[in-house]
N, C-alpha and C positions, 0 to 999 in steps of 0.2 A: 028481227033480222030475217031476211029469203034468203033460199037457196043463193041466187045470182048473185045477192052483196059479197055473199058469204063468198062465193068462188070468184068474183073479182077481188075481192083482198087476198085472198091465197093465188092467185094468179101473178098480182101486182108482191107480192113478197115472195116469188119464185125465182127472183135475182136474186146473187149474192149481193150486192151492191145496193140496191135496195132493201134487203134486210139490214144492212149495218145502215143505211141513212135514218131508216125506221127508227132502228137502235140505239143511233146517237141522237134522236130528237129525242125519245123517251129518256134518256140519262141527262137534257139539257132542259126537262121540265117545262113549266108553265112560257117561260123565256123564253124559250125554241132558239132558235137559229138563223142568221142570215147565210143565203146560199157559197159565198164567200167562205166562212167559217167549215162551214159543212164542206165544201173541196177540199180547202187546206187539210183538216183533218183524217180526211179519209182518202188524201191523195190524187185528187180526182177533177179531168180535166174542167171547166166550165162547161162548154160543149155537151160534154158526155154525163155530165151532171143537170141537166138542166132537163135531156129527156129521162132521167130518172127523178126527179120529182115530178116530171109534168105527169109519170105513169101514176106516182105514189097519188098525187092531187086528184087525177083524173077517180081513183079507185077510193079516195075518200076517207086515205089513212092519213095525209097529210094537211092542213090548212095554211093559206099565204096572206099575208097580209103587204099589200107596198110600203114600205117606209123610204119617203123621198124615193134615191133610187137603187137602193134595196130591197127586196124582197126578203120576207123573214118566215121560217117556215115549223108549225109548231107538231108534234103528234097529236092524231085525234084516240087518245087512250079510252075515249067513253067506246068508240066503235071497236077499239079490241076487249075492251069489256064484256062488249055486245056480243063477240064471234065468241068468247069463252064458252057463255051462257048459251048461247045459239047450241054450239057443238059437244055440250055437256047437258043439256036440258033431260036427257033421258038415260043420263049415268042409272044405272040398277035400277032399269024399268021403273022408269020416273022416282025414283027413293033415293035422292044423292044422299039422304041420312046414314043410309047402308054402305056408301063407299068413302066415310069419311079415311078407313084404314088404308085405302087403298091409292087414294090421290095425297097429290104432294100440298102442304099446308094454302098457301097462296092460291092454289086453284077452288081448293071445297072452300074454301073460308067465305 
């Protein structure tokens, strides 16, 4: 990962509203979501949902697939994988072995 993916996905996650879209795709799994579902749940007009995935899509956290005439929209969790490791790469001067004590399990693992 670069710099610039890296600060477009922290950019495109600097909405609230976007971090829970984020959020409820990753808790909807490999399944993802139609854009439909995602409003209803998180209360949220079509309109006003529709340029928050087009940010999330544009910045490459989210992917869409057409179904007929839905749109179904999944998380790309290899790319927040990616930003972990990108933004952890040099935990205790390159030796993540030394900060196992000090990160939370899910992160060092």
């Amino acid at each position: 990962m670069d710099k610039l993916l890296a600060s477009s996905v922290f950019e495109s996650l600097a909405s609230g509203l976007r971090l829970d879209v984020y959020r409820l795709l990753v808790k909807a799994g490999p399944q993802g979501l139609v854009a439909g579902e995602i409003g209803t749940a998180l209360d949220v007009p079509p309109t006003n949902l529709s340029f928050h995935l087009k940010a999330l899509t544009h910045a490459q956290l989210v992917s869409v697939v057409q179904e007929g005439r839905y749109q179904r929209y999944r998380a790309n969790l290899a790319l927040m994988q990616d930003l972990i490791v990108y933004l952890t790469a040099e935990c205790c001067a390159g030796h993540p072995e030394q900060c196992i004590e000090t990160c939370p399990a899910p992160v060092c693992a």
